[in-house]
C-alpha positions in Angstrom: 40.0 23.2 -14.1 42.7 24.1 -12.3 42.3 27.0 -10.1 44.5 29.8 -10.8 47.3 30.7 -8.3 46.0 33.9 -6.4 49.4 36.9 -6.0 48.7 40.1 -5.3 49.7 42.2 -8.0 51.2 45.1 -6.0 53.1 42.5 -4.2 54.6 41.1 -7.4 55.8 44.3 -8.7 57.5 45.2 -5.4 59.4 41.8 -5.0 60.5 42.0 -8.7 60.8 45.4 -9.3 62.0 47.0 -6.2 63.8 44.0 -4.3 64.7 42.5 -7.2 64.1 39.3 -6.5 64.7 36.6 -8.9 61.0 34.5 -10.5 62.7 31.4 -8.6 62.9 33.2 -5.3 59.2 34.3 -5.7 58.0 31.4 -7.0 59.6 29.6 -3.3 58.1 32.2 -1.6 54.1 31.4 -3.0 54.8 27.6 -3.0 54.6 27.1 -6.9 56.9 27.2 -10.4 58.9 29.8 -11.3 57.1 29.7 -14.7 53.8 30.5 -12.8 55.5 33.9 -11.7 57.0 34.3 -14.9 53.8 34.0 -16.9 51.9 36.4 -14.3 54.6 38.8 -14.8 54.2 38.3 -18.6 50.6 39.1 -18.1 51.2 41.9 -16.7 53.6 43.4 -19.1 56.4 43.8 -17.1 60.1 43.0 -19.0 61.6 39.5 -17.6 65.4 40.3 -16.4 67.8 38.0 -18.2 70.6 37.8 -16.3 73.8 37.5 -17.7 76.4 36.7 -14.7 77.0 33.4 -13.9 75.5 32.4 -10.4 78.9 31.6 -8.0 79.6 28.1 -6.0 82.8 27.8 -5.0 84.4 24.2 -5.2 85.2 24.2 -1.7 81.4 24.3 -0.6 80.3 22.1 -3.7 83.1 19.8 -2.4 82.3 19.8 1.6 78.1 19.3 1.0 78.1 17.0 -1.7 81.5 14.9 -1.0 81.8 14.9 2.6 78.4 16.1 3.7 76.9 12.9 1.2 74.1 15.4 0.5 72.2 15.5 -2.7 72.0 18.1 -5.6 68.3 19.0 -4.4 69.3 19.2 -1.0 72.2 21.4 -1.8 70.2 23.6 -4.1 67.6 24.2 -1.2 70.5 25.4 1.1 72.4 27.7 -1.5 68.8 28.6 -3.0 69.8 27.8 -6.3 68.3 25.4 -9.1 69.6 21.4 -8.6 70.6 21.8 -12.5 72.7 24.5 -11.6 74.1 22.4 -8.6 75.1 19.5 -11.1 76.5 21.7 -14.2 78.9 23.1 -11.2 79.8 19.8 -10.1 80.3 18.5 -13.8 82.1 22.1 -14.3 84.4 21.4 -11.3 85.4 17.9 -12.4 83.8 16.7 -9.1 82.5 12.8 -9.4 79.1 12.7 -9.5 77.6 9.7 -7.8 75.6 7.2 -9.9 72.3 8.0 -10.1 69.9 6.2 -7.4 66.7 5.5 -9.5 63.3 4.7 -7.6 62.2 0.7 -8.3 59.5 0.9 -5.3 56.6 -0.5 -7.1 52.8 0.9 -7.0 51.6 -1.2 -4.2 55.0 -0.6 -2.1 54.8 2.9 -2.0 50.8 2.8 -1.4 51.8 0.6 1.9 54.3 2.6 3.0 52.6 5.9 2.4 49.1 5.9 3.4 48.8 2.3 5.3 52.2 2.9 7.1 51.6 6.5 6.9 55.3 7.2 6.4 56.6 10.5 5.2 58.1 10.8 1.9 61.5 11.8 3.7 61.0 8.4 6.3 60.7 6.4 3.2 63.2 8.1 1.3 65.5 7.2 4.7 64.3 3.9 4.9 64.8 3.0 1.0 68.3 5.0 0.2 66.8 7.7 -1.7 65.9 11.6 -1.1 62.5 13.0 -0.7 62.3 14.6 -4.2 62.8 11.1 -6.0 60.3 9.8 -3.9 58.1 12.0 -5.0 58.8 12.1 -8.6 58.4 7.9 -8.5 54.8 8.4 -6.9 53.7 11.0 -9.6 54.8 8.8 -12.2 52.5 6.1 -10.7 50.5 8.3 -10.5 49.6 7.9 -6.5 48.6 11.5 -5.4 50.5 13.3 -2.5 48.4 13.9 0.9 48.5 17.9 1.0 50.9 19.8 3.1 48.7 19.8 6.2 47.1 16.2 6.2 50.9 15.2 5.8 52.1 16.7 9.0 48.3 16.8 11.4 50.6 14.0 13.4 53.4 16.0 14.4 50.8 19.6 15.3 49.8 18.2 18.5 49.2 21.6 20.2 48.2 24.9 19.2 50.2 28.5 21.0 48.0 28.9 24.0 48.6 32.7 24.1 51.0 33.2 27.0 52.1 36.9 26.2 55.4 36.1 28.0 56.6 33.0 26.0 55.2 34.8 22.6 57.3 38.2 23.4 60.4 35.6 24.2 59.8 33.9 20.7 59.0 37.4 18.8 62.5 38.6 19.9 64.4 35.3 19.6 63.2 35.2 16.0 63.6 38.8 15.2 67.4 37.6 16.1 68.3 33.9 14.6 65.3 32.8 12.9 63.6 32.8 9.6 59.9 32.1 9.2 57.4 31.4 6.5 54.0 29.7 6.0 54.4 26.4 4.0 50.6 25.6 3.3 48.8 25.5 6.5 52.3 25.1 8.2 54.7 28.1 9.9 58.0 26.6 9.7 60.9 28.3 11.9 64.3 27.6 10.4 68.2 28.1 11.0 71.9 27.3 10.4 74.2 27.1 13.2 77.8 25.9 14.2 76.3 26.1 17.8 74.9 22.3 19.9 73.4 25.0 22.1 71.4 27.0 19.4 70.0 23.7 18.4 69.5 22.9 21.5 67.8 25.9 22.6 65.2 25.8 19.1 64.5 22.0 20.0 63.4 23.6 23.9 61.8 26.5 22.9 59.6 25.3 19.8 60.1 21.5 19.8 57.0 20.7 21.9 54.9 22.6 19.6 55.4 20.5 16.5 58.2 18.6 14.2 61.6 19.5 15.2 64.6 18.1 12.8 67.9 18.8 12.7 71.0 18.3 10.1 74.4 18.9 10.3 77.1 19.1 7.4 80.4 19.4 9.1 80.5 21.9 11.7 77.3 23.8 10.4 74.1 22.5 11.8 70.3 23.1 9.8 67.5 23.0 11.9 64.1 23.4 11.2 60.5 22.9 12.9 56.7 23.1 11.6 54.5 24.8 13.7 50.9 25.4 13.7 49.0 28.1 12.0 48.6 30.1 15.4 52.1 30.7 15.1 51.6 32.8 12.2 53.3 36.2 14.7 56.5 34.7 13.8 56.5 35.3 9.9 57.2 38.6 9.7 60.5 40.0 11.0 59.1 43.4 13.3 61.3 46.5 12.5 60.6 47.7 16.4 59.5 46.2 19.3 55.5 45.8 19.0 53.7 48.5 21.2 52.1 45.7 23.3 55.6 44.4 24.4 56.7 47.8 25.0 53.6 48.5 27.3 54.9 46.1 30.3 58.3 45.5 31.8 57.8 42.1 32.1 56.8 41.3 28.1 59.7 43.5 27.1 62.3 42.0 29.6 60.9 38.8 28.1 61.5 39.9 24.6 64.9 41.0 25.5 65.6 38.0 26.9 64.9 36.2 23.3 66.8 38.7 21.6 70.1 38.9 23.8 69.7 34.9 23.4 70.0 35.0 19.7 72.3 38.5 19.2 73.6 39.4 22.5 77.2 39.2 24.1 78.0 38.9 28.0 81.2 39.0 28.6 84.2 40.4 31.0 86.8 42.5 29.4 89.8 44.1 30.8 88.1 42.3 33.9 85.3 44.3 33.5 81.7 43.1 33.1 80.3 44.0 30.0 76.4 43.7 28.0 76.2 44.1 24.4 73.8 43.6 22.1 74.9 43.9 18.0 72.9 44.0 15.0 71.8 45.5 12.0 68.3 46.0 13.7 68.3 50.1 13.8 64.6 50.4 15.0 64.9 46.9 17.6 67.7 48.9 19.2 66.8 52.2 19.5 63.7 50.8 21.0 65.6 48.2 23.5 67.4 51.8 24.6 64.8 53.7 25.1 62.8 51.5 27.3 65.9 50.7 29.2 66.5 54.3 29.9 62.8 54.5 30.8 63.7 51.6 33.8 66.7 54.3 34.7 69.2 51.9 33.5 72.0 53.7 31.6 72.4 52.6 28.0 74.6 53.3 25.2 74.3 52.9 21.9 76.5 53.9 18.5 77.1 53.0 14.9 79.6 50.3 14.6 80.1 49.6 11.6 79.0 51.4 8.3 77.4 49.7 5.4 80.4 48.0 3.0 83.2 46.0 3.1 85.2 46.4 5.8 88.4 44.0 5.7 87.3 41.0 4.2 83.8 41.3 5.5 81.0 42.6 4.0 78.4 44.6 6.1 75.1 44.7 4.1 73.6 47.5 6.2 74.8 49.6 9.2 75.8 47.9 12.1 74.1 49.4 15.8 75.1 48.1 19.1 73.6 48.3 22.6 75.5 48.4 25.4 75.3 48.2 29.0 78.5 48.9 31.3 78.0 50.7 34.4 78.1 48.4 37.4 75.1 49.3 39.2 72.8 49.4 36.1 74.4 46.0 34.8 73.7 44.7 38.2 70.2 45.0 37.9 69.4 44.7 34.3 71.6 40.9 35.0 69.4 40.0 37.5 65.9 40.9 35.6 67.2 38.5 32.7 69.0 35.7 35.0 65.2 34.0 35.3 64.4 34.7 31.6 67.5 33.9 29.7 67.6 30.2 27.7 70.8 29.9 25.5 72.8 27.6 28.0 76.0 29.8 27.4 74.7 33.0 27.8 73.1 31.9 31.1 76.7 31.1 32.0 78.2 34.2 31.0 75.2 36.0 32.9 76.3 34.3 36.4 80.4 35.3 35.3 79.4 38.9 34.9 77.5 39.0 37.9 80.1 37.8 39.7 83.0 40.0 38.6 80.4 42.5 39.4 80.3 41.3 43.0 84.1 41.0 43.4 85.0 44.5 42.2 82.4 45.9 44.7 83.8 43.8 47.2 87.8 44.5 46.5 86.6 48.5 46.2 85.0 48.0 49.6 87.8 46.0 51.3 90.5 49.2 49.8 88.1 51.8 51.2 
């Protein structure tokens, strides 16, 4: 017998009810079928939503992943977080060519010897054959070879478990409260992103990619990066709404988490030739906390409400918009050199040493006048 799929009931009304999130986003989000969550909602008497509007692609995106990008209709429903079905009716809607489909011939034995004595992964075989992941896998069920679970399929790439340093975690706890999205994936954490930014991948491959299976993808100018870690990185799945107590309690873990976050949200920058610090977000409770510990280390810090919840322009803000901001010289001064040794986004490391010195050369030109 099957076992039956464990979701706290609580949890399930909350998701559907109050976040309104849809059975497909759920069912993602417990690693199972939408008709699981359906049925358990079913079971619990709550009314299935039917929705009536039509879910949005525009041609232009359809047209840059699946055209130009060469991607397929399950990869491009993972990235929009949409059905592959719906991915293909839009295509077919759009009067874009579909490709021919690519059917799996592998035979039995051929799959056997690439997958358990080879012990390729379904997407190195998929690579090495033409074909995506999901055909792959659809070829091995029907041949009935059984799939190694999600953990036995990636023990080669979790070579080494988080060994605690409070520093590096309180780096990685802001960096991801900024850029990144986590979730468990069976006995896996994996840390994802999208970026137009070599140094963002860059920095994800350096910070994380010695801890377990880094890959990267890039459709035109917009790079996907993504990398499984071990359970023991289970701090990073949930977002924190303020900066954790412990981080709080020393300088050094919270200069360490502001490091991460300025990495991933912050500005330094010089305008009208003055040296500037800024931190933006929608992150009410991360802010008010960077600010308040800052004025606690007597550096002066501003912080207002940017932007209001809306469309503003062509841009739509989904909550308010806070930012943090550091502009006296003498405070900037020393809150630049706390993060010069902690900062690891290549360009804001740059901009740091800029600032600094356009700091230095308006001392030294007020100086020279007096």
């Amino acid at each position: 017998m099957v076992k039956k799929l464990q979701i706290d009931t609580k949890k399930l009304r909350h998701l559907y009810l109050k976040k309104k999130l849809s059975s497909y986003r759920i069912a993602k989000m417990h690693n199972c079928d939408s008709g699981v969550i359906i049925r358990r909602l079913k079971e619990l008497g709550i009314v299935i939503r039917h929705p009536k509007d039509k879910i949005k692609i525009s041609k232009d995106i359809l047209r840059k992943l699946y055209q130009k990008g060469h991607l397929s209709t399950a990869k491009i429903a993972e990235i929009l977080d949409v059905w592959p079905s719906t991915v293909y009716y839009r295509l077919r809607e759009y009067d874009i060519k579909t490709r021919k489909k690519n059917l799996v011939r592998l035979s039995k034995k051929d799959l056997i010897e690439l997958y358990y004595r080879k012990e390729l992964s379904l997407s190195k075989i998929a690579a090495r054959t033409n074909h995506n992941a999901v055909s792959i896998w659809e070829r091995m069920k029907k041949l009935g070879i059984k799939c190694k679970d999600a953990s036995t399929a990636n023990t080669k790439f979790l070579k080494r478990e988080f060994n605690d340093n409070k520093e590096l975690k309180a780096y990685m706890i802001g960096f991801r409260a900024g850029d990144l999205h986590a979730r468990k994936r069976g006995s896996l954490i994996r840390v994802n992103c999208s970026t137009t930014k070599q140094a963002q991948v860059d920095l994800i491959r350096e910070v994380f990619g010695s801890y377990g299976h880094f890959n990267a993808g890039r459709c035109g100018k917009l790079f996907y990066v993504e990398c499984g870690l071990d359970k023991s990185f289970s701090f990073l799945i949930k977002k924190p709404k303020r900066i954790p107590n412990w981080i709080l309690s020393r300088n050094k873990y919270f200069l360490s988490f502001l490091a991460g976050y300025t990495d991933a949200e912050g500005n330094i920058g010089i305008y009208d030739e003055k040296a500037r610090y800024r931190i933006g977000s929608y992150d009410k409770g991360i802010l008010c906390s960077i600010r308040n510990k800052l004025r606690f280390m007597k550096i002066d810090t501003k912080m207002r409400l940017e932007t209001k919840r809306g469309m503003h322009g062509n841009r739509k803000h989904n909550g308010d918009f806070y930012r943090v901001s550091v502009n006296r010289k003498k405070d900037l001064f020393y809150l630049l050199n706390l993060l010069e040794p902690l900062l690891r986004h290549r360009k804001r490391y740059n901009d740091l040493i800029n600032a600094r010195n356009n700091i230095l050369k308006r001392s030294g030109n007020k100086k020279n006048k007096g």
